[in-house]
Backbone as CSV, one residue per row, in Angstrom:
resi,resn,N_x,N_y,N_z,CA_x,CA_y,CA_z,C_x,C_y,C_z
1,UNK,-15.056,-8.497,5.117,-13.848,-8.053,4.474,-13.167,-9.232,3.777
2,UNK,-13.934,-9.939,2.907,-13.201,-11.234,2.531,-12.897,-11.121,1.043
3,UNK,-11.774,-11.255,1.153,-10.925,-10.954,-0.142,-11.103,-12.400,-1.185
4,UNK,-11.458,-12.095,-2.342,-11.739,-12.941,-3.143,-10.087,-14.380,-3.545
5,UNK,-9.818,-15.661,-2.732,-8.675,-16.387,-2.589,-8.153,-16.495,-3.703
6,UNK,-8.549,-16.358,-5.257,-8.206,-16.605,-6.600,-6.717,-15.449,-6.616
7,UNK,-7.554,-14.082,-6.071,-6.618,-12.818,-6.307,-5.264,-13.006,-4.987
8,UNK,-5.044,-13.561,-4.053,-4.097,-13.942,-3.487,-3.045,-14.804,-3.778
9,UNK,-2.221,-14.109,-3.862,-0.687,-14.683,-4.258,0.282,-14.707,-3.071
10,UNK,0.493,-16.059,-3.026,1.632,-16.514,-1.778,2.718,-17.319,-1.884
11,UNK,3.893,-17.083,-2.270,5.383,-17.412,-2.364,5.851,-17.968,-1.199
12,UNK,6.121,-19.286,-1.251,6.049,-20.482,-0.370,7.866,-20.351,-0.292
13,UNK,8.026,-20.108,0.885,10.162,-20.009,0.779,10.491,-21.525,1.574
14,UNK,11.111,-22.624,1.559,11.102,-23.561,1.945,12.331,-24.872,1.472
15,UNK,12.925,-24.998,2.161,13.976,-25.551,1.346,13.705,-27.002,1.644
16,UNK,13.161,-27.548,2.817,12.348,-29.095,2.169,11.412,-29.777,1.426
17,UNK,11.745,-30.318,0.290,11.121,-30.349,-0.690,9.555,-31.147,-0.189
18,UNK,9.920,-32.221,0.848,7.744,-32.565,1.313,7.280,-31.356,1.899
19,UNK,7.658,-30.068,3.141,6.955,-29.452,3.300,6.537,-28.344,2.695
20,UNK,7.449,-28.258,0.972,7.205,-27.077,0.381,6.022,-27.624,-0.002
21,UNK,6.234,-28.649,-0.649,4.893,-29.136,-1.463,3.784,-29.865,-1.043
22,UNK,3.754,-30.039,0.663,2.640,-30.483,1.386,1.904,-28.910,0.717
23,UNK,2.573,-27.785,1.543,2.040,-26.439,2.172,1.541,-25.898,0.586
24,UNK,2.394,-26.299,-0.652,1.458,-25.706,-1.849,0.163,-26.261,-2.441
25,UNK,0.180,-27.787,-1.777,-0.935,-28.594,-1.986,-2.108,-27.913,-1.125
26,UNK,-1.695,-28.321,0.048,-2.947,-27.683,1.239,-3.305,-26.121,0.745
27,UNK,-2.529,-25.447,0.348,-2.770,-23.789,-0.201,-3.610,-23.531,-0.894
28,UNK,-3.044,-24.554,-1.964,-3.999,-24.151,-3.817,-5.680,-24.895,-3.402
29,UNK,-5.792,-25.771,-2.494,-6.556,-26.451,-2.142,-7.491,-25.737,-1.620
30,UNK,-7.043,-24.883,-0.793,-7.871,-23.732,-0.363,-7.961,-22.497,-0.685
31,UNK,-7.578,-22.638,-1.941,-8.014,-21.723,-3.305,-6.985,-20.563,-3.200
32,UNK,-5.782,-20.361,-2.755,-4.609,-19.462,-2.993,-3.815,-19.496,-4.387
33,UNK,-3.375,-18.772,-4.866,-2.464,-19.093,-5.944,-0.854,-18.941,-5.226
34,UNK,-0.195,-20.271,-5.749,0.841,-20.330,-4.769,2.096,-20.469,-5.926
35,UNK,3.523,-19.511,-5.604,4.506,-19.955,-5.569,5.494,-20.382,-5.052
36,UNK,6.959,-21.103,-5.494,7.143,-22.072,-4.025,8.866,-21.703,-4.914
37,UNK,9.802,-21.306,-3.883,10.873,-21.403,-3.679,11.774,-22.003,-2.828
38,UNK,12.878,-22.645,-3.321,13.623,-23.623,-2.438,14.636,-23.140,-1.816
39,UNK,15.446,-21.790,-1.719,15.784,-21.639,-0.716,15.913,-19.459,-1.246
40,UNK,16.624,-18.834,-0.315,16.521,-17.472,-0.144,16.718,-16.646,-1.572
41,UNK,17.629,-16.915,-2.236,18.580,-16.603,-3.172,16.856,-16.946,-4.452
42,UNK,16.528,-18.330,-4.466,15.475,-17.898,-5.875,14.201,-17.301,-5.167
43,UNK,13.576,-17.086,-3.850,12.619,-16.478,-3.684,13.049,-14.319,-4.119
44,UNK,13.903,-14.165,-3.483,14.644,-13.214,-3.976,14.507,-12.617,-5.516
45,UNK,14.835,-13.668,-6.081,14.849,-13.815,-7.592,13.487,-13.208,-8.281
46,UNK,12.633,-14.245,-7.433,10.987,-14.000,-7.253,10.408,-12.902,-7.120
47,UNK,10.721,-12.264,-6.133,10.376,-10.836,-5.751,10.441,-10.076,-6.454
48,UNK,11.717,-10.496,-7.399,12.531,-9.215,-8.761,11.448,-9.114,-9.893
49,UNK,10.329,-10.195,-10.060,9.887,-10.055,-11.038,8.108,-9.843,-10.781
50,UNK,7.338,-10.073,-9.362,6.290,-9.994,-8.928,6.556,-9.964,-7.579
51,UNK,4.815,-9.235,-7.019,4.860,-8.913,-5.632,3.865,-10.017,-5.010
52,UNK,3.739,-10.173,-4.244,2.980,-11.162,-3.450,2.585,-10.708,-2.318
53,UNK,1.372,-11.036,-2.123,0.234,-10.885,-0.879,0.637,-11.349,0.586
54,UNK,1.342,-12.446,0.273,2.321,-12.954,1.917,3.415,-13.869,1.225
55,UNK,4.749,-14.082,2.144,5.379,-14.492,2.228,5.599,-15.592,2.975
56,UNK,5.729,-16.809,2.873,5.748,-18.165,4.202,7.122,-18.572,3.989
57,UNK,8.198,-17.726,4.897,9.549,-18.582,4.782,9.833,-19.010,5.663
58,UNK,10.758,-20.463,5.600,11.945,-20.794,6.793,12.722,-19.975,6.848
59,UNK,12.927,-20.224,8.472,14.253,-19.485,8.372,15.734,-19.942,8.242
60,UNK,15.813,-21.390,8.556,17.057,-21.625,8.059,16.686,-22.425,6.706
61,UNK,17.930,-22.028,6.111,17.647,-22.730,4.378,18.677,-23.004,4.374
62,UNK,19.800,-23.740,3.202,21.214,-23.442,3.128,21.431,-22.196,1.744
63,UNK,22.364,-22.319,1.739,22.984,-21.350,0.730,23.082,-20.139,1.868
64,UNK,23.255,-18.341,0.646,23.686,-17.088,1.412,22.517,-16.687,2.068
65,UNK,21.135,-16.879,1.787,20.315,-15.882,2.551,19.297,-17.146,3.460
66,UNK,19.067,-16.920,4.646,18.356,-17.470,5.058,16.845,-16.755,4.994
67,UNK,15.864,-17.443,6.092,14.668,-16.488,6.060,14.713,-15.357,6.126
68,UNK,14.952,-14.660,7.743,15.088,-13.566,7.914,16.375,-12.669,6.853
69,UNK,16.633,-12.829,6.154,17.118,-11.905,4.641,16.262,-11.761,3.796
70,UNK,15.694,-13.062,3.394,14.362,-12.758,2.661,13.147,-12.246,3.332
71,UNK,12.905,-11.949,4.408,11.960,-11.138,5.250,12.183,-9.653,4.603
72,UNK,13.733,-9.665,5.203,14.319,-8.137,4.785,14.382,-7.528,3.338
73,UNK,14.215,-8.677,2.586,14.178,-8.059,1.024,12.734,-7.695,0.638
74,UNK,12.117,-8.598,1.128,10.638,-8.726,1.135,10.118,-7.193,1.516
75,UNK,10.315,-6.754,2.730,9.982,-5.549,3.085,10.308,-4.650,2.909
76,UNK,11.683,-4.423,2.023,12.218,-3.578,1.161,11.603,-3.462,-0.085
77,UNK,11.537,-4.905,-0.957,10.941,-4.117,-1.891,9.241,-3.973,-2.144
78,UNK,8.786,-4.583,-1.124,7.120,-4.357,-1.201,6.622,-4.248,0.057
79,UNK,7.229,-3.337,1.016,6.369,-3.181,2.459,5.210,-3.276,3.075
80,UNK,4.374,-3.554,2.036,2.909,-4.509,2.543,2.695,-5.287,2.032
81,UNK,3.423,-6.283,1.936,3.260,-7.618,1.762,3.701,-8.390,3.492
82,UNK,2.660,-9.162,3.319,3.118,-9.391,4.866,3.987,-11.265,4.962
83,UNK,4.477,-11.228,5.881,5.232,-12.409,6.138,5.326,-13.167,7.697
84,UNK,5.205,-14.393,7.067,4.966,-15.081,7.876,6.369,-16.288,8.184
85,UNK,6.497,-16.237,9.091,8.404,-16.851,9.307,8.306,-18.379,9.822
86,UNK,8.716,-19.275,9.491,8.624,-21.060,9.854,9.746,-21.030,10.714
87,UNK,10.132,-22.318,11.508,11.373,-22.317,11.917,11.059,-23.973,12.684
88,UNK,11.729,-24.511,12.453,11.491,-25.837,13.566,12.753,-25.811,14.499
89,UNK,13.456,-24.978,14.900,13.985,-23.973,15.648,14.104,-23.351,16.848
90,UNK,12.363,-23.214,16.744,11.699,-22.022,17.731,12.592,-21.634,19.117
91,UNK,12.929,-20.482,19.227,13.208,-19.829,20.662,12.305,-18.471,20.461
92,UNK,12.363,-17.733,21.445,11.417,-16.665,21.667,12.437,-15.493,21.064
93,UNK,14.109,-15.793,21.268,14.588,-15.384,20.386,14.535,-15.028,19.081
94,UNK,14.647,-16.045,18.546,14.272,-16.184,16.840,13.287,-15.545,16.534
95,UNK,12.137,-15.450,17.504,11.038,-15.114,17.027,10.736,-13.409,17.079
96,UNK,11.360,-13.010,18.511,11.728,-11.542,18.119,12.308,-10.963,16.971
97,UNK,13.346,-11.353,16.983,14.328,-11.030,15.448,12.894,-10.713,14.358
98,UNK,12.460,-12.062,13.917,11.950,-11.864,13.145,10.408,-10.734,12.911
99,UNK,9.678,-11.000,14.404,9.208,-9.471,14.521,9.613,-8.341,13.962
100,UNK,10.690,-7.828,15.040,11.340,-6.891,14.887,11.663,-6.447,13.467
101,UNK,12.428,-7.634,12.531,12.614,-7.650,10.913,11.026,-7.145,10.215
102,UNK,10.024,-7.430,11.026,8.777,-6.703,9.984,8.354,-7.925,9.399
103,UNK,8.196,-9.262,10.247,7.338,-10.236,10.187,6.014,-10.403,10.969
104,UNK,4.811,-10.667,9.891,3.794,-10.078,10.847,3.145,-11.449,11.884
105,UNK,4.016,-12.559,11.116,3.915,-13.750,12.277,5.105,-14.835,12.210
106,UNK,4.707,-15.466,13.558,6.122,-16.504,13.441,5.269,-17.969,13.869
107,UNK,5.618,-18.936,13.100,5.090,-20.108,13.487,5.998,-21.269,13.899
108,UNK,6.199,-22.360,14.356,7.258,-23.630,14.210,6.292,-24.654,13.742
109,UNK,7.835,-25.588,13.507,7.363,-26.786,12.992,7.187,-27.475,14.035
110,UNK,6.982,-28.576,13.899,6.231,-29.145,12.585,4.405,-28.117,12.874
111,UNK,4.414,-28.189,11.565,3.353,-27.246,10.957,2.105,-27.367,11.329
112,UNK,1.380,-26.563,12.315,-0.040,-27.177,12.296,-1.021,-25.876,11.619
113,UNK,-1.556,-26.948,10.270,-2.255,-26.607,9.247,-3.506,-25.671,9.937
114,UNK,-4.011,-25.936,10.354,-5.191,-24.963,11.465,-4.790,-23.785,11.584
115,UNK,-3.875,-24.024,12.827,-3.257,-22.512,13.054,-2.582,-21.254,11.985
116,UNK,-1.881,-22.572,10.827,-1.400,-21.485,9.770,-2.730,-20.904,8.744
117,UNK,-3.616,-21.856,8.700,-4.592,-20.907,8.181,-5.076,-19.227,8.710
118,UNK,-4.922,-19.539,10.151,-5.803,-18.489,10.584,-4.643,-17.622,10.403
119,UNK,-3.224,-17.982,10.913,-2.049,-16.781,10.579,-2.324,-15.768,9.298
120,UNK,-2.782,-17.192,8.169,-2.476,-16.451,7.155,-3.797,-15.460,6.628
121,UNK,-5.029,-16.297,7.228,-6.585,-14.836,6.665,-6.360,-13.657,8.253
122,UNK,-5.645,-13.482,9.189,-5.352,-12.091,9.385,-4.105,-11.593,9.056
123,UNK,-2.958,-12.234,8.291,-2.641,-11.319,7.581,-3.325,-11.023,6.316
124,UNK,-3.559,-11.730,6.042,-3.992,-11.198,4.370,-5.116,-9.975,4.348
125,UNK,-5.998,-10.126,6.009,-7.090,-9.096,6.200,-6.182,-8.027,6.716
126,UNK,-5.115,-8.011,7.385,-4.379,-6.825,8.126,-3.690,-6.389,6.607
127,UNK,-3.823,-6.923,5.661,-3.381,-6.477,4.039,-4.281,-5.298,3.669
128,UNK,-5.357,-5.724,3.765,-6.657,-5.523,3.247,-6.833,-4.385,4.066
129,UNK,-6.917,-4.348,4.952,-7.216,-3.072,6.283,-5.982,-1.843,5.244
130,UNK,-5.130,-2.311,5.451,-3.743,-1.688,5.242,-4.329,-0.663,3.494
131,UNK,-4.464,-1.948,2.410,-4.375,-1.109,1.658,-5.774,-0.401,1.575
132,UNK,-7.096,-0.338,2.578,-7.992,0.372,2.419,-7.835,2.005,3.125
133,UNK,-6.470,1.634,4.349,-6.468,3.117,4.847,-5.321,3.562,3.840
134,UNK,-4.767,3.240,3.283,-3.905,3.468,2.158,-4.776,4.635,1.043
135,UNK,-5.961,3.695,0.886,-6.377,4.377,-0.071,-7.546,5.512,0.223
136,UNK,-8.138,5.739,1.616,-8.460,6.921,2.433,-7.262,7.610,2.815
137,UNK,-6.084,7.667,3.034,-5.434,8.213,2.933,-5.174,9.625,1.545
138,UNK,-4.990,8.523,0.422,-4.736,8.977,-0.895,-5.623,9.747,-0.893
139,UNK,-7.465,9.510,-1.013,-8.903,10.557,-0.712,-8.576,11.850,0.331
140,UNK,-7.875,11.514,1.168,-8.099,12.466,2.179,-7.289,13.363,1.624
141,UNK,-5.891,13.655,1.197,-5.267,14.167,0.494,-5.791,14.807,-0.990
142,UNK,-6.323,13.976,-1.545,-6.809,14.677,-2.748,-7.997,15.462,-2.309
143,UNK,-8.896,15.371,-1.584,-9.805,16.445,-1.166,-9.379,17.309,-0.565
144,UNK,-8.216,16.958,-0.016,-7.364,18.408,0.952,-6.832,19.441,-0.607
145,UNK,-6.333,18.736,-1.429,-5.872,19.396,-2.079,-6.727,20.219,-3.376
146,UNK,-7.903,19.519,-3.278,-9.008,20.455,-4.181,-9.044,21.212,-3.463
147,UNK,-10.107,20.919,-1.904,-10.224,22.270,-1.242,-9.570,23.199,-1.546
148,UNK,-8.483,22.893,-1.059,-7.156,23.976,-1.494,-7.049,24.796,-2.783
149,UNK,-7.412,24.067,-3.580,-7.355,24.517,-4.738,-8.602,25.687,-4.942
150,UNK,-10.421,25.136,-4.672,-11.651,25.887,-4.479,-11.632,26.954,-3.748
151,UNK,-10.664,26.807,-2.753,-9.972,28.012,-1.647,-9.466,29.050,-2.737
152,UNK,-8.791,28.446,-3.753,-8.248,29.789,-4.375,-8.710,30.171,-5.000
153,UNK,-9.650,29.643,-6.293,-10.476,29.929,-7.267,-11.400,31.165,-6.348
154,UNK,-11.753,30.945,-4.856,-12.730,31.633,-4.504,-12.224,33.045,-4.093
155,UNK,-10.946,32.869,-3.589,-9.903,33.869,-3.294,-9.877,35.055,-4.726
156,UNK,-9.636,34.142,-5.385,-9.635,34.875,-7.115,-10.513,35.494,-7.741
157,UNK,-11.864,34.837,-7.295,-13.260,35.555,-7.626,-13.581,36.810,-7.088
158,UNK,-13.120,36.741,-5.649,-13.094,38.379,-4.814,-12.565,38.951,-5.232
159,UNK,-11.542,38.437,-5.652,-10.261,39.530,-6.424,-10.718,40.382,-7.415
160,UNK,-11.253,39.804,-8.267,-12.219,40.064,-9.593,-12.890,40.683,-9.364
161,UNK,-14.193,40.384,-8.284,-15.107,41.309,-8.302,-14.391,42.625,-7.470
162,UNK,-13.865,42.501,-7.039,-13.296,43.658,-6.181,-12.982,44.952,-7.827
163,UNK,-12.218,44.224,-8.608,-11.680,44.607,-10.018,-12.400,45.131,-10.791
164,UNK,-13.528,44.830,-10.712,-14.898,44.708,-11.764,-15.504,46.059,-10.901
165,UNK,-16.083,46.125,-9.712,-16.742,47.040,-8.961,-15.387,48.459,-9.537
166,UNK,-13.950,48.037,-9.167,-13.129,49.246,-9.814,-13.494,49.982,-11.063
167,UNK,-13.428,48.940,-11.898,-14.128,48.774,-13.352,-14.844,49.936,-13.713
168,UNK,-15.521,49.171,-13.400,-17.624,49.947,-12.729,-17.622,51.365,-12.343
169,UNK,-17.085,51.382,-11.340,-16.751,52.980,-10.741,-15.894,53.820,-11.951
170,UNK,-14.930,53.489,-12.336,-13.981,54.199,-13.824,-14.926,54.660,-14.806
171,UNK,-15.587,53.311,-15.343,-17.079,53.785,-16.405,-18.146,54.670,-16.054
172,UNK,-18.655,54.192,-14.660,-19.224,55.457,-14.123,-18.648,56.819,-14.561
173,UNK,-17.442,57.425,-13.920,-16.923,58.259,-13.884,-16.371,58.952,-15.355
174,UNK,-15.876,57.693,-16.269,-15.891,58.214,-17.775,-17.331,58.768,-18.461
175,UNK,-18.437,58.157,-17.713,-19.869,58.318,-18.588,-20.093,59.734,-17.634
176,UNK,-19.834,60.440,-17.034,-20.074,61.896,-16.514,-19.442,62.362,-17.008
177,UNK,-17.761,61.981,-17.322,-16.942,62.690,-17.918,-17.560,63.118,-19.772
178,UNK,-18.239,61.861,-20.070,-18.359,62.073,-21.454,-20.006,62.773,-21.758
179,UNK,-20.488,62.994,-20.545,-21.862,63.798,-20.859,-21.308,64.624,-20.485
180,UNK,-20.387,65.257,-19.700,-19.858,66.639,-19.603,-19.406,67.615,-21.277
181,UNK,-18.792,66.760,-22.049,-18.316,66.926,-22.946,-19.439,66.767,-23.905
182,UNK,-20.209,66.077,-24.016,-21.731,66.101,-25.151,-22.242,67.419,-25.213
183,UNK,-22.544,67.754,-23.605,-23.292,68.679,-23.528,-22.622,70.011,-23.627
184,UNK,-21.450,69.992,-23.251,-20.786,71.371,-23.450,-20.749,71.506,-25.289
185,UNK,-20.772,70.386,-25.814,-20.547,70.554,-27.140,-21.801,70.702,-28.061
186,UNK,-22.961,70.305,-27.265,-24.289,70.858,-28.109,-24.099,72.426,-27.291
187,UNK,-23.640,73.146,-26.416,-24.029,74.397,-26.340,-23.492,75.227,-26.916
């Protein structure tokens, strides 16, 4: 199930400027296409204009929105995009929240590059899972709804022939009626 890394897009949320740009170095390096925002307010911005495959934010930034806001916008406006939450922070606290918010992982700092790899190829495969029952979904539905549809066409055909056999029987009954009348009229 390995998704080709060129077609992955990942919006880096990060308001220190070495670990935004360690994490876009190490990224593109391993063949992601990466964008990188410095704090809630322009990833936000970001979102307004493209969707992205995962999300990697801190959660504290300064300015109005921290991570978990941009989690929440994130999953508002593209609910399978998945996200992944930083924090050098860490309580088990924090890390619920951000669960709970519809983060599909939580990591701390300082960052170990290993582990965030693997965070990030099962989300990107729990992407992949996602939009394949997505799209058996969509199949399952559209064959429900032909059926449905072949259901009636066939419904309609009985109808018909039922109509036709009426038909049939009328002509019958006109063609006696009209040799009745031939023959009374040659006698």
């Amino acid at each position: 199930m390995k998704t080709k890394l060129k077609e992955i897009m990942i919006l880096i949320v990060e308001d220190e400027d070495d670990q935004r740009v360690r994490l876009k170095y190490v990224l593109e390096s391993d063949g992601y296409k990466v964008d990188e925002a410095h704090d809630g307010e322009e990833a936000v911005r970001m979102l307004d204009n493209r969707s992205y495959d995962l999300v990697i934010t801190d959660v504290k930034m300064p300015g109005t929105m921290d991570g978990l806001d941009v989690l929440r916008e994130t999953k508002k406006k593209y609910e399978n995009t998945e996200v992944i939450v930083v924090s050098a922070y860490g309580t088990v606290e924090s890390a619920v929240r951000a669960m709970i918010s519809g983060a599909f992982d939580y990591i701390q700092k300082p960052i170990n590059m290993p582990e965030l790899r693997i965070k990030i190829e099962r989300a990107i495969n729990s992407k992949e899972i996602t939009k394949r029952l997505d799209a058996k979904e969509v199949l399952s539905s559209n064959i429900k709804a032909l059926t449905e549809e072949v259901n009636s066409y066939r419904e309609r055909i009985v109808e018909i022939q039922r109509d036709a056999k009426k038909l049939m029987n009328i002509l019958e009954s006109l063609g006696g009626v009209v040799k009745n009348m031939i023959d009374r009229c040659g006698k």
